[in-house]
C-alpha positions as CSV (number, residue, x, y, z in Angstrom):
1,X,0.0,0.0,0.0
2,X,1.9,3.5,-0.9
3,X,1.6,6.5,1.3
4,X,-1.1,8.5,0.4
5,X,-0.2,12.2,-1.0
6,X,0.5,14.9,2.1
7,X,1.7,18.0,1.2
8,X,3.2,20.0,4.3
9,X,4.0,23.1,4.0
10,X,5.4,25.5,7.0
11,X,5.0,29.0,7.5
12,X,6.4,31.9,10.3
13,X,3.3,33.8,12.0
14,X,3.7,37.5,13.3
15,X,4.7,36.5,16.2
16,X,7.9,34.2,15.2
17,X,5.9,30.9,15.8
18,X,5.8,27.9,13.7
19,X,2.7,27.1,11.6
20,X,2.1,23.9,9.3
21,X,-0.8,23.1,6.7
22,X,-0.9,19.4,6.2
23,X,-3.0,19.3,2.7
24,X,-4.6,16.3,1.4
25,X,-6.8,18.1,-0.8
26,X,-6.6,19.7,-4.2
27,X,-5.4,22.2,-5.8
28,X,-3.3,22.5,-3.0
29,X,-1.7,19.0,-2.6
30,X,-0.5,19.0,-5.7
31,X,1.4,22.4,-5.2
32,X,-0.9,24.3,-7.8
33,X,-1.6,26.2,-5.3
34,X,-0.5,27.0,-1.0
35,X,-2.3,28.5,1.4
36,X,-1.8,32.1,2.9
37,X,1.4,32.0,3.9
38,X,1.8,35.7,6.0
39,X,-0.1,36.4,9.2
40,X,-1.2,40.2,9.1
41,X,-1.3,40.8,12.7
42,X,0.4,43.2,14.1
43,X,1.8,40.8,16.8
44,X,5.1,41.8,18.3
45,X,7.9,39.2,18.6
46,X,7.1,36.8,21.2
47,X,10.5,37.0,22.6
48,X,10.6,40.7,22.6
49,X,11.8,42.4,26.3
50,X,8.9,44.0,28.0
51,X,8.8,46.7,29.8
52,X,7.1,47.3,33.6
53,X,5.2,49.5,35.3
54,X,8.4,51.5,36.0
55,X,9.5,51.8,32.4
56,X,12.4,49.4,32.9
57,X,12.7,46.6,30.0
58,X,13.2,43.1,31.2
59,X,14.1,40.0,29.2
60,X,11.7,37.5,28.6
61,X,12.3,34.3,30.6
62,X,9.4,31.9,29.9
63,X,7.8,29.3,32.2
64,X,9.8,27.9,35.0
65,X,9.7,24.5,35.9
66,X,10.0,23.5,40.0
67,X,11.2,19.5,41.5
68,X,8.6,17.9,43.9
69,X,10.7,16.5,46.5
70,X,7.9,14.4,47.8
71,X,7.1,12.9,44.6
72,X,9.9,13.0,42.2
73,X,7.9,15.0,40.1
74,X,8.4,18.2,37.8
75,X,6.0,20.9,38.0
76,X,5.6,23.4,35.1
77,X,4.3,26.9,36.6
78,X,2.7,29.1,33.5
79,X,1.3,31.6,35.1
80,X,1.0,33.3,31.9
81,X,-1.5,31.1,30.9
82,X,-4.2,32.2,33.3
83,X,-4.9,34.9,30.5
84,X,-5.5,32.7,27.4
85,X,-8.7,32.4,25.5
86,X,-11.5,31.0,27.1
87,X,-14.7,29.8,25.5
88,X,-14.5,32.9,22.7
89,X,-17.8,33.6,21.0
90,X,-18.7,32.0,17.9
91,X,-17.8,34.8,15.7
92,X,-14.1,35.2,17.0
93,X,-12.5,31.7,17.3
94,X,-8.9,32.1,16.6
95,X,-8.9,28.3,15.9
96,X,-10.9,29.0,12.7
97,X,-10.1,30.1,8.8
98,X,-9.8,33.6,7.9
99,X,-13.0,35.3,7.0
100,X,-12.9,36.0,3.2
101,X,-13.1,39.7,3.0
102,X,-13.3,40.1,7.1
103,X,-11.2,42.8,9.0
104,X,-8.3,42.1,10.8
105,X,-9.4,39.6,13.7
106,X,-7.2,37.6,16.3
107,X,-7.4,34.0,14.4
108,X,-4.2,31.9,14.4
109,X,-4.6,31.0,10.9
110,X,-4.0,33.1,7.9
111,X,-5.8,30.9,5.3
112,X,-9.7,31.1,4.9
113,X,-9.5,27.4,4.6
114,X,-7.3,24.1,5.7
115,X,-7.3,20.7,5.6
116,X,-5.2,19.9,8.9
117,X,-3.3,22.7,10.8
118,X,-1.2,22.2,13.4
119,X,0.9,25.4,14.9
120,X,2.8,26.1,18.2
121,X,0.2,27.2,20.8
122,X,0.6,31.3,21.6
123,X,-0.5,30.5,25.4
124,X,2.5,26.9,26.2
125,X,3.3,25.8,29.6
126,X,6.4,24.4,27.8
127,X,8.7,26.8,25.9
128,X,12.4,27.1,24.9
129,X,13.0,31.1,25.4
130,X,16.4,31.6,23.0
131,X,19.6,32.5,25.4
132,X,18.2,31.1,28.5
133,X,20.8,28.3,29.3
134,X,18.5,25.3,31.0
135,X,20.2,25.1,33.9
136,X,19.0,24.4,37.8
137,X,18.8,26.7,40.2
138,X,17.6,26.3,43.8
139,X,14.4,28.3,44.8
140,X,15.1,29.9,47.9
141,X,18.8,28.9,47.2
142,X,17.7,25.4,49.3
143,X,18.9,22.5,47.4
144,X,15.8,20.3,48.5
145,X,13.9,22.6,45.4
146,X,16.0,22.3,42.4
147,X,13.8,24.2,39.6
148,X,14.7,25.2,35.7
149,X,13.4,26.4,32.7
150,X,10.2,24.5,30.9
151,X,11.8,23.6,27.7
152,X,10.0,22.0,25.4
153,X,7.0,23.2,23.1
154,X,3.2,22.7,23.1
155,X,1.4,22.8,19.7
156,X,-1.8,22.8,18.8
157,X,-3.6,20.8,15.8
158,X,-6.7,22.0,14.1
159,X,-9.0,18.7,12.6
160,X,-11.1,20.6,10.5
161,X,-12.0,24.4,10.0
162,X,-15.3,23.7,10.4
163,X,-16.4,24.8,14.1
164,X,-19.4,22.5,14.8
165,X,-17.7,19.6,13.5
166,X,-15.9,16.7,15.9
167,X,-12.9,13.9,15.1
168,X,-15.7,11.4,15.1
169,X,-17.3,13.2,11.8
170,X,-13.9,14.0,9.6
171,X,-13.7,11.4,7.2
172,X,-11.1,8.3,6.7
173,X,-9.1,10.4,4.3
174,X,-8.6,13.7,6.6
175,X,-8.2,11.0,9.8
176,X,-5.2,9.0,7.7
177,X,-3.8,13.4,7.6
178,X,-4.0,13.8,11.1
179,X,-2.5,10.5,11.8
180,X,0.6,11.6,9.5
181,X,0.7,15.0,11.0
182,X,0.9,13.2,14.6
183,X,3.7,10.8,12.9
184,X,5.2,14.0,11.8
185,X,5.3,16.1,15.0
186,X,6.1,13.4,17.2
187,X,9.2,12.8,14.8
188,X,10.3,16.6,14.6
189,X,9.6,17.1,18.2
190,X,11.5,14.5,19.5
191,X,14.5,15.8,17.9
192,X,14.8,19.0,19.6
193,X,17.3,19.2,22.2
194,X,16.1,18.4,25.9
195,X,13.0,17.0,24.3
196,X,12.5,13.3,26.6
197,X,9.1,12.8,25.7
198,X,6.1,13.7,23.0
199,X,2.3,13.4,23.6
200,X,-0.4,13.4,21.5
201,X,-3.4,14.2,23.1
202,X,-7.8,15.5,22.2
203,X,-9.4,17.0,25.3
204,X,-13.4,16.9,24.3
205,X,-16.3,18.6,25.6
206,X,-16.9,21.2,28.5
207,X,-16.7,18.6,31.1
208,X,-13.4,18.1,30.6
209,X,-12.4,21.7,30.4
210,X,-12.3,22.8,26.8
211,X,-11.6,26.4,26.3
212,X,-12.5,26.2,22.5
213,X,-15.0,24.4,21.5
214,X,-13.6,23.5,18.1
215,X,-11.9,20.2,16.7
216,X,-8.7,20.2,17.9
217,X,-6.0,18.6,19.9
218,X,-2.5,19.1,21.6
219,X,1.3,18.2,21.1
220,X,3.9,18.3,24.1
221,X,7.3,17.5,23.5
222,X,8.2,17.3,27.6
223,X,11.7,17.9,28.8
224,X,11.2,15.1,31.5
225,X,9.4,11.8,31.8
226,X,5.8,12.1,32.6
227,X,4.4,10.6,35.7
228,X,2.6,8.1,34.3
229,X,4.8,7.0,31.7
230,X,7.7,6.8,34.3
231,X,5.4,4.6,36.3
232,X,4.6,2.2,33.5
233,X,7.9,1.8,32.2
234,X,8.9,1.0,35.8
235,X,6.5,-1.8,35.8
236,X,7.6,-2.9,32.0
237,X,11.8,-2.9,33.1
238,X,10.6,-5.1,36.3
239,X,8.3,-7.5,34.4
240,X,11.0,-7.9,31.5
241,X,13.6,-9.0,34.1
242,X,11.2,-11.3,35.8
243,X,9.9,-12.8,32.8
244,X,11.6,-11.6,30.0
245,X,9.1,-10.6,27.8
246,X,7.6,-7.2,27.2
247,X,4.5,-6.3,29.7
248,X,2.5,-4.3,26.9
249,X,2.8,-7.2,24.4
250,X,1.4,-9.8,27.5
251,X,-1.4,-6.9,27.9
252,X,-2.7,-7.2,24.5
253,X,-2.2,-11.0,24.6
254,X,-4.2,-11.8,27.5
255,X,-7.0,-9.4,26.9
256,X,-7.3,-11.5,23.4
257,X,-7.4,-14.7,25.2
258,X,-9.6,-14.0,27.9
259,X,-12.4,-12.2,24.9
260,X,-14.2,-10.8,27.9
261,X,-13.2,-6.7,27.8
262,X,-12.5,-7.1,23.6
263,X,-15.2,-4.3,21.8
264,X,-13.0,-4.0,18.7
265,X,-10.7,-5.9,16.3
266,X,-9.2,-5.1,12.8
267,X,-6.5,-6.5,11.0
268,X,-4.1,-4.5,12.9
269,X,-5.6,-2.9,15.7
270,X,-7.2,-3.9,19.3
271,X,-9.7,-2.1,21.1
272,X,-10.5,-3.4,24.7
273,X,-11.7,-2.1,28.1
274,X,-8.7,-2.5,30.8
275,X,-9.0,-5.3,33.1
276,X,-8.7,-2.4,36.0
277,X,-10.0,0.5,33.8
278,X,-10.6,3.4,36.6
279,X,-12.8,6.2,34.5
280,X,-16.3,5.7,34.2
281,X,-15.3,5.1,30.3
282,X,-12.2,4.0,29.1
283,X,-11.2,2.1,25.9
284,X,-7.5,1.3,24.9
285,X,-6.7,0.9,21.2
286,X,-3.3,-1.3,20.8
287,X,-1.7,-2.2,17.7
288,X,-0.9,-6.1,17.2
289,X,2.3,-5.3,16.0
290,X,4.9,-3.9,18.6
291,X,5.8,-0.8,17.7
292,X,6.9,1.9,20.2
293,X,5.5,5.4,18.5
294,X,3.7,6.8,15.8
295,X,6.2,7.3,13.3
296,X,6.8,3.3,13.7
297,X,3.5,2.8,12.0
298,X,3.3,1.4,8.4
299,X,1.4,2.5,5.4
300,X,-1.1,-0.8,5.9
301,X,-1.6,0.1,10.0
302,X,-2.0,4.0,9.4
303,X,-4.9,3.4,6.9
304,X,-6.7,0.5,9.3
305,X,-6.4,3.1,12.1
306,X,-8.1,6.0,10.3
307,X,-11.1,3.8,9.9
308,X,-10.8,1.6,13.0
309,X,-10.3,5.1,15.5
310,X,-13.5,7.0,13.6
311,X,-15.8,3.7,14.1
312,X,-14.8,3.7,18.0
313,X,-15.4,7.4,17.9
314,X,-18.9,7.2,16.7
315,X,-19.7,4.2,19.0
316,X,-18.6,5.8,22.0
317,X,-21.0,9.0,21.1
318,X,-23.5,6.3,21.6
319,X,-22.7,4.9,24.9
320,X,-24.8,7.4,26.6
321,X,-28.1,8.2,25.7
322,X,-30.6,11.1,26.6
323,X,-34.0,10.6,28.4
324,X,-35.4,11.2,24.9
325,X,-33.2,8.5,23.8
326,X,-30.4,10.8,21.8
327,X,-27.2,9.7,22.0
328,X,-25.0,12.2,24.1
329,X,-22.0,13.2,22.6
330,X,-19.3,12.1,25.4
331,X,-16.8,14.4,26.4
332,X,-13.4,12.6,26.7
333,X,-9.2,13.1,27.2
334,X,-7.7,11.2,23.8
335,X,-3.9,10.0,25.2
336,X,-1.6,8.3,22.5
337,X,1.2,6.6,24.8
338,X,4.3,6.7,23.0
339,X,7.8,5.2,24.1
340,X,10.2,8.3,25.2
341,X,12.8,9.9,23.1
342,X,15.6,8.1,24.5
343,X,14.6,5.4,26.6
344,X,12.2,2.6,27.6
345,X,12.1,2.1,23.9
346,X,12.1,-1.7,24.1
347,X,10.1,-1.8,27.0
348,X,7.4,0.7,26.3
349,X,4.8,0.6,23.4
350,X,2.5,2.4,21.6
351,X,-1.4,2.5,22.3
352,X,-4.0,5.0,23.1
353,X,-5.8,5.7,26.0
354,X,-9.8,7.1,25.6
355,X,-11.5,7.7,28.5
356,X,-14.2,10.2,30.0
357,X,-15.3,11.4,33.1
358,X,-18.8,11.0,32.7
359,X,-20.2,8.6,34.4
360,X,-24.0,8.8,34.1
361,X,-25.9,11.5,32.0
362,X,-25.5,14.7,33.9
363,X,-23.6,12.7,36.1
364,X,-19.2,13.4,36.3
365,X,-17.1,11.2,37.7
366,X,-15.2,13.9,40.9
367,X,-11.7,13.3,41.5
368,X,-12.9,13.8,45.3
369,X,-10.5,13.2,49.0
370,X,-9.3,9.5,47.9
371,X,-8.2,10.3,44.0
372,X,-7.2,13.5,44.4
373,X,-6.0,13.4,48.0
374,X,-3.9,10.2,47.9
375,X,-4.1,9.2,44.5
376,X,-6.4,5.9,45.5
377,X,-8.8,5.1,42.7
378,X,-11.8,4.1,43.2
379,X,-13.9,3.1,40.1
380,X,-17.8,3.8,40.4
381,X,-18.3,1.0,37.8
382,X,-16.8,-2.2,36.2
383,X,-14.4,-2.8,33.3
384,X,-16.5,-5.8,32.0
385,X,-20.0,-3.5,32.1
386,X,-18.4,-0.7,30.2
387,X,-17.5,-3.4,27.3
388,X,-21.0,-4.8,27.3
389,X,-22.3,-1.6,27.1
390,X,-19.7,-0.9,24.0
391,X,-20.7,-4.0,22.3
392,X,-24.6,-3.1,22.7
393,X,-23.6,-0.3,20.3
394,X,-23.7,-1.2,16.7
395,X,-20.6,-0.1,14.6
């Protein structure tokens, strides 16, 4: 099977960041013709001094990023963030095309159309600021609080231009884009320098804390190993020296044998409900081939996924239904788990991780004193009844 055509084609906005079409459509994946290419804002360089109150002009440092002793754990503080865009009206989302004939607006995209966007977001908790060495420092100057800068970058990736729209409702074709622009990004990314880790991630629906409410996901390249994936590959390195094997490849195997938690199957992917699955919802898609990332992927597994990931997208919009019997369209975190930069690569491997925190119509799951105090699950329902109720969902 060849790879299907993808033209990419980057651009600089106003403000010096990276944007990239990803084009699967004509005339402009054939190069007769490229979208807007200049960004008319009058932005100012996003690494430009600033001055204060006082008139004095200070360097731009970016966000800092502070050691939990307790834990182990790195904490990015973005304060700057606490001013981004939040839930915009209709008529100014900065996530759509350029108005054709409109006045200058805020939008982050020059073009008044796209097939797949993806651009580096204007509001990261993760940034490289040029001529800031990433060195530690000691808050307080007490060595028990090592902190340094929050390398890295966040993206953003656009799914369609149209607002309304959803992943579940794009098409095979633009999915097999986005699954190249992931391959893409995670490729890129993970060759900047300090770069340990890349995550490609949808957060869904108001529930979960969407600021826009338009098709779109995320793309951290982290500078450090993520909680959970340091936790995992913990557990892979220990099962691989007491067995030998690879823990993620036993996963897959015993959820096939056992049948019970299985609610999908293609010729190269799995889609099953965790034996200990803790959110009121949660599917993990595996591919039967071990393959640690993305980029791994061939030609034949890309194009199953497109199809396989939009028909588990539609199903789940059904797994909740309305008192008027619509279905209710579930509002969910999207996690692709991806072996880090540098290591874990034989022990870590690729699948994704849907889940939602709805548990009921109307009803959220609340990350209440045991979750979110000491991070003791408890799960308001079971693995096995969130498969049968997959399965009672036609495809």
């Amino acid at each position: 099977m060849s790879t299907p055509t993808v033209r990419r084609t980057a651009t600089t906005l106003a403000d010096g960041r990276e944007l990239i079409y990803f084009d699967d459509s004509e005339p402009y994946v054939s190069g007769d013709a490229t979208r807007r290419l200049d960004d008319p804002r009058p932005l100012p360089d996003r690494f430009t001094p600033v001055t204060d109150a006082d008139g004095v002009e200070h360097p731009i440092t970016g966000p800092e990023m502070r050691y939990d002793v307790l834990t182990g754990e790195w904490i990015p503080l973005a304060a700057h963030r606490m001013n981004r865009t939040f839930l915009p009206a209709a008529d100014s989302n900065p996530l759509a095309p350029a108005k054709p004939g409109a006045a200058y607006a805020d939008g982050e995209i020059p073009a008044e159309d796209y097939d797949v966007v993806v651009f580096e977001n204007r509001f990261p908790s993760l940034m490289r600021v040029p001529g800031v060495p990433d060195e530690t420092h000691f808050v307080d100057g007490n060595e028990l609080w090592p902190a340094r800068p929050a390398i890295g970058r966040c993206e953003v990736i656009c799914f369609s231009p149209d607002a309304t729209a959803s992943l579940a409702q794009v098409g095979a074709r633009r999915m097999r884009t986005i699954i190249e622009a992931w391959a893409d990004r995670t490729t890129v990314l993970g060759q900047l320098d300090g770069v340990e880790q890349v995550y490609c991630f949808e957060n869904r629906g108001k529930e979960i804390g969407v600021t826009l409410h338009h098709p779109h996901g995320q793309i951290y390249a982290y500078p450090y190993l993520t909680p959970r994936t340091a936790a995992m590959l913990q557990q892979a390195v220990g099962h691989r020296e007491r067995t030998g094997r690879n823990l993620l490849r036993d996963v897959l195997d015993a959820e096939l044998a056992s049948g019970r938690r299985i609610v999908g199957e293609s010729e190269h992917w799995v889609a099953y409900v965790p034996a200990a699955a803790r959110w009121p919802v949660e599917v993990h898609v595996a591919p039967r081939r071990d393959v640690p990332d993305l980029p791994a992927l061939q030609d034949a597994e890309r194009e199953d996924l497109a199809a396989f990931y939009l028909s588990l997208l539609r199903r789940l919009d059904q797994f909740f239904v309305a008192p008027d019997g619509s279905p209710i369209a579930l509002p969910y975190i999207s996690a692709w788990h991806q072996a880090p930069v540098r290591t874990g690569r034989e022990d870590l491997r690729l699948h994704l991780q849907l889940f939602s925190v709805l548990r009921a119509p109307g009803k959220l799951k609340y990350l209440a004193g045991s979750e979110s105090g000491m991070g003791a699950w408890i799960s308001d329902t079971t693995p096995e009844r969130i498969a049968d109720r997959l399965n009672e969902v036609p495809a």
